[in-house]
N, C-alpha and C positions, 0 to 999 in steps of 0.2 A: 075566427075569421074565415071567411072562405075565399077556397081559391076558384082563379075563374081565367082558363087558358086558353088560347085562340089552337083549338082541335075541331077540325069540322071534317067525320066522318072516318076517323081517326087519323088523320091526316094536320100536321102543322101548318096553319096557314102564315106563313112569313110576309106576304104582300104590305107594303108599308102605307097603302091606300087605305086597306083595310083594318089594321091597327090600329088607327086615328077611329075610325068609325065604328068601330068596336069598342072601346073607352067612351063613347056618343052614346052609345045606343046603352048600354052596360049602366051608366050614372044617369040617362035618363027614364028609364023600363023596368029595371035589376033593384026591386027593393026585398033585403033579408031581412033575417033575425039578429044579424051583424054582420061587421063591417065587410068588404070584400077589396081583398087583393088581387092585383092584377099584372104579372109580367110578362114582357115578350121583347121579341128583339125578331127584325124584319131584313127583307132585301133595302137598299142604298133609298132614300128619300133625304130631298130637302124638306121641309117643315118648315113654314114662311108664319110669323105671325099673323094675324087677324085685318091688322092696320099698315102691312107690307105693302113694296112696290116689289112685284117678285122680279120683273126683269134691269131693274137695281140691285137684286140682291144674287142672282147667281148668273154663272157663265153656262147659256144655254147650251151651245155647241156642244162644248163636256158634257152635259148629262146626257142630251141625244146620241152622241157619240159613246156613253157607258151606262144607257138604260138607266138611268138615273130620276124617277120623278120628282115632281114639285107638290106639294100638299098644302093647302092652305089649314089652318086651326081656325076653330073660333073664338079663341083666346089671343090677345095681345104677346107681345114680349118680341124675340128677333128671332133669324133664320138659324139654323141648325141643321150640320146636317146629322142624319141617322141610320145608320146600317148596322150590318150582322156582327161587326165589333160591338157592339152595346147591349148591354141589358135593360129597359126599362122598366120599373116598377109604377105601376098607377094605384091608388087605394080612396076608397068609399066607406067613411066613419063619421058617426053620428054627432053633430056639429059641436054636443056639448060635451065630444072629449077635452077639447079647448086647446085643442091643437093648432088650431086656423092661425098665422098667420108664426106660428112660433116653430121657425126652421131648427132651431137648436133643438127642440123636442122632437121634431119628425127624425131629425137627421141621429139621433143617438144611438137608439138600435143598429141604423145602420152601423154607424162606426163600428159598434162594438161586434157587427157579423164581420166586417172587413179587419179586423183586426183577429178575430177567431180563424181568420186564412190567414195570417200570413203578414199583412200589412200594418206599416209601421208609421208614424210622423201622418195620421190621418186625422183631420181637424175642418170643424166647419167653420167656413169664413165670407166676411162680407154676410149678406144679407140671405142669398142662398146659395151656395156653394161648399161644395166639399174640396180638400184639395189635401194631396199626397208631397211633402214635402215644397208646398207653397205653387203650385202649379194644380192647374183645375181638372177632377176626374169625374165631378157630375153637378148638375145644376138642377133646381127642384123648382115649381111650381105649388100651388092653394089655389083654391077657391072655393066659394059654397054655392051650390046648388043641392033644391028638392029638402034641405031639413040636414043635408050633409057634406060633410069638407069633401073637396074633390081634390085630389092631387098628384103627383106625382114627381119623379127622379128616375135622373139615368145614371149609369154605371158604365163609365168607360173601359172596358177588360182590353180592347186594341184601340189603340188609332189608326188611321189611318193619313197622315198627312200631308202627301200630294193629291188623293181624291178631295181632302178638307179642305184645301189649297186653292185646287183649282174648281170644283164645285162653287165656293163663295167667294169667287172674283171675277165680278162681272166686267165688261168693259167697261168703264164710267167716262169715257168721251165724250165730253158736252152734254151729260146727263145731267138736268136738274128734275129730279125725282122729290115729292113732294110726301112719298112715305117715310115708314120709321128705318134708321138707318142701320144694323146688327154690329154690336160692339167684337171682335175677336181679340178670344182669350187664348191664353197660356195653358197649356193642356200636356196631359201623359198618360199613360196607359196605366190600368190596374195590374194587370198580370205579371207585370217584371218585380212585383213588391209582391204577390204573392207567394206561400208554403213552397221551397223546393219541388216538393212533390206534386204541386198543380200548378205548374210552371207550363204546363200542355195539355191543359183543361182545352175544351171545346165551350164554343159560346153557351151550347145548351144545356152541359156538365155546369158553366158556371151561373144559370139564372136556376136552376136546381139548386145549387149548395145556396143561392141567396136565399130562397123561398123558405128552403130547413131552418135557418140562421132566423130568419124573421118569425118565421111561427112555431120555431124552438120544438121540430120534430125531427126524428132519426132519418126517418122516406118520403119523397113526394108522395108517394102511395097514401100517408098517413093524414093527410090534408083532408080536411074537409071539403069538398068541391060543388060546383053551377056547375051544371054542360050547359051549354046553351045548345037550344031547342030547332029542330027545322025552322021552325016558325023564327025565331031569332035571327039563322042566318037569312033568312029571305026580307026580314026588314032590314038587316046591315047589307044585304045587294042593292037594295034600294036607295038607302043612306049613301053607299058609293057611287052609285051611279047618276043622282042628284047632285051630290056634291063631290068628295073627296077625290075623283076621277072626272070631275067634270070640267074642261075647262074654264068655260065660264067665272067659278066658283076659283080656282086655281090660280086664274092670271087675270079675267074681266073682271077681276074683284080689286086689282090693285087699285089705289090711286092715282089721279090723271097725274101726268109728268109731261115734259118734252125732250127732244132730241136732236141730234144733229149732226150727218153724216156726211164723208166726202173720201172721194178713193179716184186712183185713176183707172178707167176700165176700157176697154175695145174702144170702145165710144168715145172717151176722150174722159176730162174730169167732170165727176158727175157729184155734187152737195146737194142733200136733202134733208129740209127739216120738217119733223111730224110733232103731233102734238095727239097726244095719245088720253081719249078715254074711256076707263072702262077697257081697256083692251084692245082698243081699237081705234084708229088711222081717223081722227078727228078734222086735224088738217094737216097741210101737205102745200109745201114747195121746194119747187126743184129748183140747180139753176147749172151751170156748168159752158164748157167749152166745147160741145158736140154741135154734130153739123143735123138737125134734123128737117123735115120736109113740115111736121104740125104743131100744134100748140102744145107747147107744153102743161099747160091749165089741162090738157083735158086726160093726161095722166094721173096729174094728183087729183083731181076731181073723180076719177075712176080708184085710186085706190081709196075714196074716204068710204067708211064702216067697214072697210077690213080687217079681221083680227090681224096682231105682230105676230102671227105664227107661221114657218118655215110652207108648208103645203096650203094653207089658204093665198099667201101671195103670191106660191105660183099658179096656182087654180084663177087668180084674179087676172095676173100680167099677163096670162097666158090667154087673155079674152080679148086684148089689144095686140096693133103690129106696132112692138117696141121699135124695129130697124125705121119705121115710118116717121117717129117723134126724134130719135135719138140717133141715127146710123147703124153702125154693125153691134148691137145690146141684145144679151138671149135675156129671158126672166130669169133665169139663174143668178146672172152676174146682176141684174138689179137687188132681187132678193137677199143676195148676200153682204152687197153693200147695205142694204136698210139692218141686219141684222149684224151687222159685223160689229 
């Protein structure tokens, strides 16, 4: 099996943009003479499924506030988030191993590498889950694409659980969100059940000892290895910058929802409800107890086709005289009411 590691230039690219679309590009370009392994673990990403409402599914302020993106897939299932506590395994085998849809089979080796460090009460459960004394340390994916199963698993070595926290807790006041909603589970870390002696493993010490464990060699050195090519990375720049980094693809992909906000501000109380799609300020009314000089109509009629994002509505409100419609209101304090 070969291995296939996100090195570009000798250098580790951890970007968690780029890791989604590096698995893209890899299952769909990347054809061997067998299968191909794939692991990595990145800086802090949400990962929104396919059929996601992403601003139902996490609390934006947080990630803006801790550099935290949002990633859509093109596969179903719920939001997750993913950083440098984890190891991900992704793998490309040829359909008639008859692996496809049988977790107990993919998951075995694993246990038996997690149990070769150290860990004890390791067992798959439910449908795809792994869990360390009844609580969940990774959850796995299938699917076939091109003649081969596509799939993969993660490895929780840390948690992290006020970023998990507050990352997937979005405000849900008067959101009725018409995407898939993300079930939270029960979770622990691997490393407190690992060997004594790797009790202070580093993330990248321990997606190494998995890679040995799985292809049952002494060295990473001893792996059979892809580089990927110049030419490689300049189609996953492309892959990200079309997609995986592109808003658009990120948030105007959600499904349409509404909303419904109300705060007291400068101005007095200000309620507004939007109706959002595609990412954007569909419709819009206002209503409140401010003293203004013009119609109100011609606000929400000016914020419609505006994306819900923090610098386009101020780019927008900041094209109108708010104090005109509403009294003493800067674009800030409306902004932040629509996103609060």
């Amino acid at each position: 099996m070969y291995l296939i590691e996100p090195f570009r230039n000798g250098k580790y690219v951890d970007d968690g943009a780029y890791a989604l679309a590096m698995q893209v590009y890899v299952n769909e370009n990347i054809f061997l003479d067998e299968g191909i392994i794939f692991p990595y673990y990145c800086q802090p990403k949400i990962e929104i499924g396919r059929f996601q409402n992403a601003r139902a599914e996490v609390n934006q302020d947080y990630l803006d506030e801790n550099g935290i993106i949002v990633v859509r897939r093109d596969t179903g299932g719920g939001a997750v988030l993913v950083d440098e506590g984890a190891v991900n395994v992704c793998f490309l085998i040829p359909e008639d191993s008859r692996i496809y849809g049988d977790y107990k089979k993919m998951y075995a080796p694993v246990i038996q590498a997690l149990k070769n460090l150290g860990v004890k009460n390791v067992e798959q459960s439910g449908r795809n889950d792994l869990l360390i004394d009844g609580k969940k340390v990774s959850g796995a994916a299938m699917t076939k694409s091109n003649g081969r199963v596509y799939g993969g698993f993660s490895l929780l070595l840390d948690i992290h659980p006020e970023r998990m926290l507050e990352s997937l807790n979005p405000n849900q006041k008067k959101i009725e969100s018409k995407g898939i909603k993300s079930v939270r589970s029960r979770v622990t870390s691997i490393r407190e059940h690992l060997k004594p002696e790797l009790q202070n493993v580093t993330t990248d010490e321990f997606k190494d000892l998995i890679i040995k464990e799985l292809l049952n060699i002494q060295s990473v050195d001893e792996a059979k290895r892809y580089e990927l090519t110049d030419e490689d990375w300049q189609k996953i720049d492309e892959l990200v910058e079309k997609k995986y980094k592109n808003w658009d693809w990120n948030y105007g992909n959600s499904p349409n929802y509404s909303y419904q906000r109300d705060g007291r501000t400068t101005a007095g109380t200000i309620d507004i409800s939007l109706e959002i799609v595609e990412g954007r300020i569909d419709k819009c009314q206002i209503y409140g107890d401010f003293f203004g000089q013009g119609q109100i109509d011609d606000v929400s009629a000016h914020l419609i086709g505006t994306k819900v994002k923090r610098e386009d509505l101020l780019e927008r409100l900041a094209e109108i005289d708010l104090n005109y419609y509403f009294g003493n209101l800067s674009k800030e304090e409306l902004t932040d009411l629509i996103l609060s």
